[in-house]
C-alpha positions in Angstrom: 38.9 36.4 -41.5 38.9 33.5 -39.4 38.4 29.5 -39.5 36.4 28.0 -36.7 35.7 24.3 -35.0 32.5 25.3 -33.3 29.1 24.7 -35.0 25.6 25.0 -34.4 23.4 21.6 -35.5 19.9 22.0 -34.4 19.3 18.0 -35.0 22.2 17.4 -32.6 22.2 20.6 -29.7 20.7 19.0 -26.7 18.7 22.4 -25.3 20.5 24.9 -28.0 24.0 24.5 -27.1 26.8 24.4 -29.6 28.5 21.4 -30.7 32.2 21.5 -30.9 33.6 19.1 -33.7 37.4 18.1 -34.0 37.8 19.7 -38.0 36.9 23.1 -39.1 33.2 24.1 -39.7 33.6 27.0 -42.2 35.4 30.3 -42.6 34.0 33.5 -41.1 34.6 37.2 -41.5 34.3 39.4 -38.7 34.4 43.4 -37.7 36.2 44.3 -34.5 36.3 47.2 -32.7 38.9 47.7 -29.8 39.1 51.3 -28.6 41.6 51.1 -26.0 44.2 49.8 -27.6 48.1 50.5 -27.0 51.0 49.5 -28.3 53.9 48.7 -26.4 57.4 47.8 -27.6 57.1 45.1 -29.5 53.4 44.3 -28.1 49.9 45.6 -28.4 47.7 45.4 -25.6 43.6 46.0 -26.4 41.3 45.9 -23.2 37.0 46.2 -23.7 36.7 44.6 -27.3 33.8 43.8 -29.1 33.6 41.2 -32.3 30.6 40.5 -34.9 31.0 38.0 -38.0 29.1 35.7 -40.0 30.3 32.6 -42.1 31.3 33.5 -45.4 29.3 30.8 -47.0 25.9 30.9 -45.5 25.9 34.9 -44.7 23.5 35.6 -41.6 22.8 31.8 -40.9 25.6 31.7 -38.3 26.4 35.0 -36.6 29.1 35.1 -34.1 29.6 37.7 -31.7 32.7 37.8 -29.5 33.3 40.2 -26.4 36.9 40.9 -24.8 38.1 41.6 -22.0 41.7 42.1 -22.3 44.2 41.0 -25.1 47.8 40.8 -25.6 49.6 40.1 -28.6 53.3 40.5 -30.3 53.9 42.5 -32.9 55.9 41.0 -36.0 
């Protein structure tokens, strides 16, 4: 689950590009699949991941698809 700032107007795209607005456009949910992933003392470290999600209010209008490289993060 996620909230994101960047939305898609086709009235106001010049050429289909995204339009980035200051507030947040909608909430999303997303599957993620990282398999290289390692944790670390007191980090986790994920290299070759792959994200899909749609907005939870308009399922399948908006689709969002996120590819990474490497991430780091803390664990709590």
């Amino acid at each position: 689950m996620g909230a994101t700032s960047a939305g898609f107007d086709p009235q106001r795209a010049v050429n289909g590009s995204f339009v980035t607005d200051v507030k947040p456009t909608g909430v999303y949910a997303a599957l993620a699949a990282r398999p290289l992933r390692f944790f670390l003392s007191g980090f986790t470290a994920s290299a070759v991941g792959l994200t899909s999600g749609t907005m939870v209010g308009h399922p399948g209008r908006q689709l969002r698809l996120q590819i990474e490289l490497i991430q780091i993060g803390i664990v709590l």
